[in-house]
C-alpha positions as CSV (number, residue, x, y, z in Angstrom):
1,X,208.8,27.1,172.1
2,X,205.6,25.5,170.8
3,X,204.5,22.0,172.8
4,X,203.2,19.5,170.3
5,X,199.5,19.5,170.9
6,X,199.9,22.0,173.8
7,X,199.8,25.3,171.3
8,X,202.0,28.4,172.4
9,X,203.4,29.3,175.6
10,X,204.3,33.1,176.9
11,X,206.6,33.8,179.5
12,X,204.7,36.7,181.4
13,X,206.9,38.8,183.5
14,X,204.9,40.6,186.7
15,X,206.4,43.9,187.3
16,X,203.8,46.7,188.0
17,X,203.8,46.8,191.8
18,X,204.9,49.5,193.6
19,X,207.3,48.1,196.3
20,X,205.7,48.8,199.1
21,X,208.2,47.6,201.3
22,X,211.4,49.0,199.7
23,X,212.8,52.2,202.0
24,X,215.6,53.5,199.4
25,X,215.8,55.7,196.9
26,X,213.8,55.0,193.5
27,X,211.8,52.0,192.8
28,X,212.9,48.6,194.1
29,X,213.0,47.0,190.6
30,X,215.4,50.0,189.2
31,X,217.8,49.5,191.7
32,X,221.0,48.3,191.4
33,X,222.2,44.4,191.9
34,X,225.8,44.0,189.8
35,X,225.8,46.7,187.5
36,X,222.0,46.3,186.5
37,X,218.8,46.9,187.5
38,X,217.3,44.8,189.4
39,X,214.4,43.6,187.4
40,X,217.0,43.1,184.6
41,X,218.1,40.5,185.6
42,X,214.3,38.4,185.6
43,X,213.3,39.9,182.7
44,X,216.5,38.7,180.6
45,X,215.9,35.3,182.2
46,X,212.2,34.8,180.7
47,X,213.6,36.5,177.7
48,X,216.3,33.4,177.5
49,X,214.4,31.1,178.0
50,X,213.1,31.1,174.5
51,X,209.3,30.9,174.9
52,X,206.8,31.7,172.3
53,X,206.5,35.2,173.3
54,X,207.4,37.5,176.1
55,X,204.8,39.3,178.1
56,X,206.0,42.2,181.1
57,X,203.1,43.2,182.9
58,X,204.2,47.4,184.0
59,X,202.2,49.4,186.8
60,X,203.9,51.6,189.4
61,X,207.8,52.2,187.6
62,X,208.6,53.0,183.8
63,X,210.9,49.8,183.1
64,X,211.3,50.7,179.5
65,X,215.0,50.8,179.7
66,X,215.1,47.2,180.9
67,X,212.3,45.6,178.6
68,X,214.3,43.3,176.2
69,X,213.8,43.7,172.8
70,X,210.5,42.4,171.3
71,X,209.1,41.8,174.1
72,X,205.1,43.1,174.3
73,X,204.2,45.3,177.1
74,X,201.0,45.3,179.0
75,X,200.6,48.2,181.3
76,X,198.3,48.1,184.5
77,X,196.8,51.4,185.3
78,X,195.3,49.9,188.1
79,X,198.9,48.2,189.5
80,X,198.3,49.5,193.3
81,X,194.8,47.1,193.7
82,X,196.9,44.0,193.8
83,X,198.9,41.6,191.6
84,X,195.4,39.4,190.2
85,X,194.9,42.5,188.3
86,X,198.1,42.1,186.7
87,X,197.4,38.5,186.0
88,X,194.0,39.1,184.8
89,X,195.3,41.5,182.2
90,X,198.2,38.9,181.1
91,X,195.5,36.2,181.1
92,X,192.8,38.8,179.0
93,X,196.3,39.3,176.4
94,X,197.1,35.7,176.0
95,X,193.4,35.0,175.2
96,X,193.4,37.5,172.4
97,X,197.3,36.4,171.2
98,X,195.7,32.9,171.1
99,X,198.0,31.5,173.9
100,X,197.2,27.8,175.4
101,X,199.4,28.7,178.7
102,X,201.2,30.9,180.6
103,X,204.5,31.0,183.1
104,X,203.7,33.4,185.5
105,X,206.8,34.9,187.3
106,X,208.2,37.7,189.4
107,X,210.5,40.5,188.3
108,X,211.8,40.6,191.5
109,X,213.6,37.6,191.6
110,X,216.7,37.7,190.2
111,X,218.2,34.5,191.1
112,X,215.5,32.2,189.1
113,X,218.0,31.1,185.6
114,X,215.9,30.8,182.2
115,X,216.3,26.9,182.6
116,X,213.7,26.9,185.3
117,X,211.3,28.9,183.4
118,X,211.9,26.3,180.2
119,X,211.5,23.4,182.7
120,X,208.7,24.6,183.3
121,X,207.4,25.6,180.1
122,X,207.8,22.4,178.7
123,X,206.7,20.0,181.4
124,X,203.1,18.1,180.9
125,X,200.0,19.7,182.2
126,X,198.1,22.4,182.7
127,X,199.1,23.5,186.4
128,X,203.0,23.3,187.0
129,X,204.9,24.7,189.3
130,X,208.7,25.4,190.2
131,X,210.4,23.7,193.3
132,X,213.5,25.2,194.8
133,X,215.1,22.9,197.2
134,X,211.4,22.0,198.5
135,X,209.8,25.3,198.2
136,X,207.3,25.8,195.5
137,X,207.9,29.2,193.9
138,X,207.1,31.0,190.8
139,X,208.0,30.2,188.0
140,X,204.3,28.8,187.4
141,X,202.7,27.7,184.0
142,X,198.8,28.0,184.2
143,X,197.0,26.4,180.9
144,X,194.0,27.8,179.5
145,X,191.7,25.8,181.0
146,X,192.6,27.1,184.7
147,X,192.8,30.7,183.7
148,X,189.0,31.8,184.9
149,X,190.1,29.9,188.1
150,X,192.8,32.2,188.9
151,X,192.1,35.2,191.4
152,X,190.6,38.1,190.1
153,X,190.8,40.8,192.6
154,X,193.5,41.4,195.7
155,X,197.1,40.8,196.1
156,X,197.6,36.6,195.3
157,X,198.9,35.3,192.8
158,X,198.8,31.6,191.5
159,X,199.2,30.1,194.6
160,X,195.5,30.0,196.0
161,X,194.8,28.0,192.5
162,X,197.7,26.0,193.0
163,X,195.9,25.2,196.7
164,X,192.5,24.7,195.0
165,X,193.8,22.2,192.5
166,X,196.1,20.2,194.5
167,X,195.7,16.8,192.6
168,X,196.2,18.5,189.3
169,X,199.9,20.1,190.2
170,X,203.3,19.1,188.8
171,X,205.9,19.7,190.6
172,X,209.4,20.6,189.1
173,X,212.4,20.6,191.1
174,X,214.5,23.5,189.8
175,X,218.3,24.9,190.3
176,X,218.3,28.7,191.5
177,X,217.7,31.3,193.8
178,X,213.6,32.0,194.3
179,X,214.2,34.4,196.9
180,X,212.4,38.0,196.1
181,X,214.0,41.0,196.9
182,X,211.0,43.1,198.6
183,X,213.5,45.5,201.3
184,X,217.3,47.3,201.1
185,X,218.3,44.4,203.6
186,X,217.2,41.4,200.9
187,X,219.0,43.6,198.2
188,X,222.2,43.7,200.4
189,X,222.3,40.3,201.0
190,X,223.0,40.0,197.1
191,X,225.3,42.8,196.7
């Protein structure tokens, strides 16, 4: 899904955490949510969504089983320091793939479709961001020219550069579910 003038896009997939939060058996992102595992269910979104290339960033689970087909791996030994690691290491591949942007999302969230990571894949600018009925919320497309701004140590994501760089946001109001599953309760609420 090259943009005219805008170069190549990956769809980069966060899933190295180690569920901190989650009390049941196994990691949270293996269990089960209808018939799959859980981060199934993101990962075959990105994958949908048909962008040039899809990047799953792994830390604290093996996910191998659920990693669609041809997508390129980037594993993050250092997964328990916080989630800008993860991002630094998806930002340090897409410099060396050649990239322009990425669309930063969670593996944990099952109810965002592939039509809100194309919307915003393809929407102009650098800095765009997903809105679910008013709630900005990963998906999040970050061009090259923002990725030294983005947070290299700790657990934040996107968001504080989102914050920084208010006047250069898009917004784009999406269809779906943001809601992460972090605990057993969020998962039954889905079951």
């Amino acid at each position: 899904m090259t943009i005219p003038g805008s170069g190549t896009i990956a769809a980069v997939v966060l899933a190295a955490g180690g569920g901190s939060r989650w009390t049941g058996s196994g990691h949270k992102l293996l269990a089960d949510l209808d018939g799959r595992p859980l981060a199934a269910h993101a990962l075959a979104a990105a994958a949908a969504a048909g962008l040039d290339e899809l990047v799953v960033v792994t830390g604290a689970a093996d996910l191998s089983a659920v990693i669609p087909r041809g997508a390129t791996v980037v594993h993050n030994g250092s997964w328990s320091q916080g989630q800008a690691g993860s991002i630094r290491l998806a930002v340090d591949y897409a410099l060396s793939a050649g990239h322009e942007a990425i669309v930063l999302g969670l593996a944990d969230t099952p109810g965002v479709p592939a039509e809100a990571w194309r919307a915003v894949a393809v929407a102009e600018g650098s800095l765009v961001v997903a809105v679910f009925d008013g709630l900005r919320r990963p998906p999040t497309k970050v061009g090259r020219r923002f990725w030294e701004e983005l947070p290299v140590s700790g657990d934040s994501g996107a968001r504080s550069l989102l914050a920084a760089r208010a006047p250069d946001v898009l917004e784009v109001a999406c269809r779906g579910n943001p809601a992460d599953i972090d605990t057993v309760e969020d998962l039954q609420l889905w079951n």
